[in-house]
Backbone as CSV, one residue per row, in Angstrom:
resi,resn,N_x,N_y,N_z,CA_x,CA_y,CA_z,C_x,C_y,C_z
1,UNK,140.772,-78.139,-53.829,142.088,-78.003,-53.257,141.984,-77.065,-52.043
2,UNK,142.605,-78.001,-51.201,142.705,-76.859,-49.392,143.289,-75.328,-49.946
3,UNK,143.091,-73.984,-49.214,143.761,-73.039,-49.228,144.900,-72.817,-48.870
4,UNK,145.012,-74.060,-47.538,146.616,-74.204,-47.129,147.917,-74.612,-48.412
5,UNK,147.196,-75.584,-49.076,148.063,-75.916,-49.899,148.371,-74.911,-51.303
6,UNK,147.224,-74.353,-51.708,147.627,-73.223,-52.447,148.721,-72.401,-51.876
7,UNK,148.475,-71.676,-50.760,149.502,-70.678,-50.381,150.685,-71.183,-50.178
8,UNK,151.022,-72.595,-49.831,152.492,-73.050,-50.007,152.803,-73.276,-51.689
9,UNK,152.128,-73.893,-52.815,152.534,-73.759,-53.972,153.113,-72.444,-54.385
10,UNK,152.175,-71.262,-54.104,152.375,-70.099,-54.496,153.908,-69.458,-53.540
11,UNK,154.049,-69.959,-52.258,155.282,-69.553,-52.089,156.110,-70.130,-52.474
12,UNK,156.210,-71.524,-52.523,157.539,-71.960,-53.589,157.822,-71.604,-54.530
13,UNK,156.312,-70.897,-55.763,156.618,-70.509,-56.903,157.493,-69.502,-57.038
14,UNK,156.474,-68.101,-56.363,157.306,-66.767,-55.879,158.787,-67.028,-55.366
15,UNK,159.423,-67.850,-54.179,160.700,-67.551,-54.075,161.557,-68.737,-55.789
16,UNK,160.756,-69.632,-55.565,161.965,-70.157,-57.086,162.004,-68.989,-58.381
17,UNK,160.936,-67.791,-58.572,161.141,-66.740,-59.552,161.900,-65.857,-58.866
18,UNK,161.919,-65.635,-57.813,162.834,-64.658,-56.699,164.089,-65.134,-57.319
19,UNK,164.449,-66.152,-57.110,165.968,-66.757,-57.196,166.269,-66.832,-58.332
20,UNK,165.460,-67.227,-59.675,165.651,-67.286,-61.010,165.978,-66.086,-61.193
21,UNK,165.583,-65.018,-61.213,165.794,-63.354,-61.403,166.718,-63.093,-60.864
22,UNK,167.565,-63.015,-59.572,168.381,-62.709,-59.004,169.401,-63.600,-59.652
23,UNK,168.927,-64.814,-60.565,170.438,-65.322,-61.186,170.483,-65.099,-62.508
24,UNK,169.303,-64.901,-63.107,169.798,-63.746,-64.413,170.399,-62.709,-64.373
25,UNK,169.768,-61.692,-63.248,170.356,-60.733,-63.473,172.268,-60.602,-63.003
26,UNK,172.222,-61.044,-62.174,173.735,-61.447,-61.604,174.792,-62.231,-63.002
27,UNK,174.008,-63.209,-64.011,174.301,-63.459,-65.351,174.315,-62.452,-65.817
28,UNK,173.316,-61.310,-66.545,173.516,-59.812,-67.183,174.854,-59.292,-66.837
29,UNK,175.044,-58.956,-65.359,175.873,-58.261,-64.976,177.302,-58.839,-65.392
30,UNK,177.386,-60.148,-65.172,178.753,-60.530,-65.772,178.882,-60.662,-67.150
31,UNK,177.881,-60.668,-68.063,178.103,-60.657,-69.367,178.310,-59.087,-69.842
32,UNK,177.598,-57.932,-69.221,178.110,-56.849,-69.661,179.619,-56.498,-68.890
33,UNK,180.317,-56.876,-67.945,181.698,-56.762,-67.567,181.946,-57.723,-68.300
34,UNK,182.268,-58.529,-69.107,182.731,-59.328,-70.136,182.963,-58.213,-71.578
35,UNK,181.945,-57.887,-71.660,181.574,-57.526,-72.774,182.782,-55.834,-73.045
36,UNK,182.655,-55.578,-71.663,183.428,-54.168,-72.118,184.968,-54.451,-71.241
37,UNK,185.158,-55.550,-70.813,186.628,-55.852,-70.783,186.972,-56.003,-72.303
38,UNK,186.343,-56.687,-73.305,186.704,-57.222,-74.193,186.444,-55.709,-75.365
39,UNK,185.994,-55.349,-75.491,185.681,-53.954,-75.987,187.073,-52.910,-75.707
40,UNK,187.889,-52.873,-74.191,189.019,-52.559,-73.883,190.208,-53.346,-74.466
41,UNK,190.137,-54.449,-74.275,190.831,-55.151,-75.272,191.343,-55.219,-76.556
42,UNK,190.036,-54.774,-77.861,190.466,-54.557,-78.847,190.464,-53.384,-79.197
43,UNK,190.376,-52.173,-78.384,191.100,-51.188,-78.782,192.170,-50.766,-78.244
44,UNK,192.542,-51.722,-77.351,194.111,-51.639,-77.241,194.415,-50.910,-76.026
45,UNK,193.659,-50.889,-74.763,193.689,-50.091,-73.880,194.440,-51.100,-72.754
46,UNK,195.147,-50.705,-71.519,196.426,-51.822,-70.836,195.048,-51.981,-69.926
47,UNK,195.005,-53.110,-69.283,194.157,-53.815,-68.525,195.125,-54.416,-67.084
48,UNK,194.975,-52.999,-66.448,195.610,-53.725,-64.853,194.425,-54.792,-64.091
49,UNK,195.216,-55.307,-63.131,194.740,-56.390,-62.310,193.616,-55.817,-61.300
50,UNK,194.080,-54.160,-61.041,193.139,-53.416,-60.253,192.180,-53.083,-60.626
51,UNK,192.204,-52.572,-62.492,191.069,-52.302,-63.249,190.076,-53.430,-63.445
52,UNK,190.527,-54.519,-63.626,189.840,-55.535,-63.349,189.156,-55.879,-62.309
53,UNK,189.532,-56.183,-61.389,189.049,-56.506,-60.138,188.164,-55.612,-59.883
54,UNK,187.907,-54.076,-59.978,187.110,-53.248,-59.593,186.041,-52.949,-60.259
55,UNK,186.028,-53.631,-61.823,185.345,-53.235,-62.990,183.771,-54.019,-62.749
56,UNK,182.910,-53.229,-62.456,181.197,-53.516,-61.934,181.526,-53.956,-60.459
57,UNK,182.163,-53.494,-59.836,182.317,-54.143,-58.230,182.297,-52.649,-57.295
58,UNK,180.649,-51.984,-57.882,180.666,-50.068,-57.093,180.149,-50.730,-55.600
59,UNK,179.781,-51.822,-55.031,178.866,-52.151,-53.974,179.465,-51.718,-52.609
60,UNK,179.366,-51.421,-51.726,180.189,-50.680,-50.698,179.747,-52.545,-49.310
61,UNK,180.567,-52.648,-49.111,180.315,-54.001,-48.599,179.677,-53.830,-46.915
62,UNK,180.356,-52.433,-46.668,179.680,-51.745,-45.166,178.053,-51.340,-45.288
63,UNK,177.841,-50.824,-46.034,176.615,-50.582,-46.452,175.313,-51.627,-46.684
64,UNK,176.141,-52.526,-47.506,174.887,-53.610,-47.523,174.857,-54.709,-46.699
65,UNK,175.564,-54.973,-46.003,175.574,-55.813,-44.752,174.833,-54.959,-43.788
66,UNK,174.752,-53.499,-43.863,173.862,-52.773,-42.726,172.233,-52.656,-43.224
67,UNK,172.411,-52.824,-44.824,171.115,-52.721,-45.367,170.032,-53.981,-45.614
68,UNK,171.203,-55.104,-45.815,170.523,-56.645,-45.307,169.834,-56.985,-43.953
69,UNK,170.949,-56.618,-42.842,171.106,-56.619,-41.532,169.083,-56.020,-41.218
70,UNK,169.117,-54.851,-41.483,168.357,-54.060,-41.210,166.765,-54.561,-42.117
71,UNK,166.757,-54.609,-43.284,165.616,-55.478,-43.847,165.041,-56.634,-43.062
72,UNK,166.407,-57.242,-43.073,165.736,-58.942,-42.542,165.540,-58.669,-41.148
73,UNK,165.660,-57.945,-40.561,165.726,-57.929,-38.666,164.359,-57.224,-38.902
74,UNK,163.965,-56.531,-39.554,162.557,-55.622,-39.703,161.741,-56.546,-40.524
75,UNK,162.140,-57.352,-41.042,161.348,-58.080,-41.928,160.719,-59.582,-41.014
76,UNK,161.819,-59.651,-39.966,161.478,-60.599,-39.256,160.286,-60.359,-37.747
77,UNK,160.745,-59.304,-37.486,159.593,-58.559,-36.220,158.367,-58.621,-36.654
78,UNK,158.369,-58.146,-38.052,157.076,-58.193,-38.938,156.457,-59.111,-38.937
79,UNK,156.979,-60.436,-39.566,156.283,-61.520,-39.624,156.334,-62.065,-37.835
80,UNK,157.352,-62.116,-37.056,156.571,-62.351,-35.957,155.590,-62.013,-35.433
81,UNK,155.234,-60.382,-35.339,153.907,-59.602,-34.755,153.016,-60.249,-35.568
82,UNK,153.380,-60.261,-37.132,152.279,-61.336,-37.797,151.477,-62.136,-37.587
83,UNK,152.143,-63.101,-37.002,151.741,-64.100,-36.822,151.606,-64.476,-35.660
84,UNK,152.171,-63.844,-34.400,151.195,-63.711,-32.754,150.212,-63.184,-32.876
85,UNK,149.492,-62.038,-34.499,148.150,-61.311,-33.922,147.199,-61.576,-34.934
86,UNK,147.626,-62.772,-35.795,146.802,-63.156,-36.846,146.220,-64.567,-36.081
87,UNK,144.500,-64.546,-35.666,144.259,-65.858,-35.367,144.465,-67.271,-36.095
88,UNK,144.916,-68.535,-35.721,145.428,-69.459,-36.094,144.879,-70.835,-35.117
89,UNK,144.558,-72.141,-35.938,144.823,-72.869,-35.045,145.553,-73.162,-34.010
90,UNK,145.464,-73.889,-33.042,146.074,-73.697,-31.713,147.959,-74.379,-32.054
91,UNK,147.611,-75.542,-32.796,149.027,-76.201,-33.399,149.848,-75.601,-34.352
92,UNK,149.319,-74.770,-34.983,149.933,-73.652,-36.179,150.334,-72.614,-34.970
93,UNK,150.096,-72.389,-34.268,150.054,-70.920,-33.506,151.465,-71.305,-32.510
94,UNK,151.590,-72.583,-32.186,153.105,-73.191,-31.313,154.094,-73.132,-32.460
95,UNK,153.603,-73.469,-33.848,155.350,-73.609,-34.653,155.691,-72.259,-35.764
96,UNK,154.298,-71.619,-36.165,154.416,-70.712,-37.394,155.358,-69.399,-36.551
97,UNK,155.284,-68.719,-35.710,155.952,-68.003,-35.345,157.693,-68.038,-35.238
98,UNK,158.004,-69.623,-35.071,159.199,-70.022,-34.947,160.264,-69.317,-36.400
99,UNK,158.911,-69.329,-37.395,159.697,-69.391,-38.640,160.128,-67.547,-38.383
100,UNK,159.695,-67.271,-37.619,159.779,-65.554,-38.257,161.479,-65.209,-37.246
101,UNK,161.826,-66.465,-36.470,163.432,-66.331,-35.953,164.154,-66.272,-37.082
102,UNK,163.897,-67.015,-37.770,164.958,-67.453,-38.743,165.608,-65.757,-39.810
103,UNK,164.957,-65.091,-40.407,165.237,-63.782,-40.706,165.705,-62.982,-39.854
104,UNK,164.690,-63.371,-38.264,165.164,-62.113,-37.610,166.889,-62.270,-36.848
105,UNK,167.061,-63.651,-36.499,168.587,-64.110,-36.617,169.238,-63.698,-37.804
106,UNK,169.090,-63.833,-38.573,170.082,-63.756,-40.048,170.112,-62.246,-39.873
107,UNK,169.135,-61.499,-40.010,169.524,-59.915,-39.968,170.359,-59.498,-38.801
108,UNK,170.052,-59.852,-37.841,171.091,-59.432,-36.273,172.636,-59.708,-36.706
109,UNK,172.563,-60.908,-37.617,173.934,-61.403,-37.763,174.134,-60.791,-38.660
110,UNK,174.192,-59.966,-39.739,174.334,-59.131,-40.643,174.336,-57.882,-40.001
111,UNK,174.199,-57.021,-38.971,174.368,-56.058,-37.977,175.531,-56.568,-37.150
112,UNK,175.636,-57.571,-36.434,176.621,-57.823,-36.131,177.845,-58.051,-36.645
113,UNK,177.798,-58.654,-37.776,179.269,-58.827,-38.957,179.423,-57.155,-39.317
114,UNK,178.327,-55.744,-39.780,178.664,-54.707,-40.268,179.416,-54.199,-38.890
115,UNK,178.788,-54.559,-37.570,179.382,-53.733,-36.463,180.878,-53.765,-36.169
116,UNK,180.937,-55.682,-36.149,182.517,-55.483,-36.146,183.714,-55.346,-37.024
117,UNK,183.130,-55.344,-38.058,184.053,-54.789,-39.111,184.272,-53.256,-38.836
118,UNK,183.928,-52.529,-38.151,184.433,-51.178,-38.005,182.689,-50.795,-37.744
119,UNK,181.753,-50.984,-38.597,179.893,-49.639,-38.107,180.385,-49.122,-38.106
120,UNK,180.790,-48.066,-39.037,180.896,-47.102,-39.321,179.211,-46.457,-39.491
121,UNK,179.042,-45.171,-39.475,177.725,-44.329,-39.018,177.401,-44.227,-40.664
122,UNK,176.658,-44.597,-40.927,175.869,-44.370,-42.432,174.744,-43.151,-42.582
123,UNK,175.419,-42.419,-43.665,174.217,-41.551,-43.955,174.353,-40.492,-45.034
């Protein structure tokens, strides 16, 4: 088996466990806010619409749009310098770099959505 084709198996594997994990755990999280709405429930405690709505929702939405923003825009320079200073066939070397836009767009746009919502100065 080519090496090329290993390293694409192995990245499909890695991101489909990436995504499996990130949807368990996102499952966990709503089964324990289940679990202690319902725990409030039978001991009889009043359950506003606000308590609800806020109950496992600590995420500051300014913050991680600056902390996405900022990963993927650094994550993307990365793999570009990557892959302009890693030798490559001459036909790999015209399209593999292309891929390293794709993060580094998505993060700019995640800097840009935190900016105009107010950027506020984090720290």
């Amino acid at each position: 088996m080519h090496s090329e084709v290993i390293i694409f198996i192995v990245m499909f594997l890695v991101g489909g466990s990436t995504l499996i994990a990130l949807f368990f755990t996102l499952l966990k999280r709503e089964q324990a806010r289940q679990q202690t709405l319902q725990k409030a429930m039978e001991n009889g405690q009043q359950l506003t619409p606000e308590l609800v709505n806020t109950l496992g929702k600590t995420v500051d939405h300014e913050a991680r749009d600056y902390r996405r923003g900022v990963i993927l825009s650094l994550f993307g320079a990365a793999f570009l310098l990557f892959t302009l200073l890693v030798p490559m066939e001459p036909q790999a070397k015209k399209v593999v770099p292309f891929f390293a836009l794709f993060p580094l767009f998505i993060g700019i746009g995640y800097l840009v959505v935190w900016k105009t919502k107010g950027g506020k100065t984090l720290g």
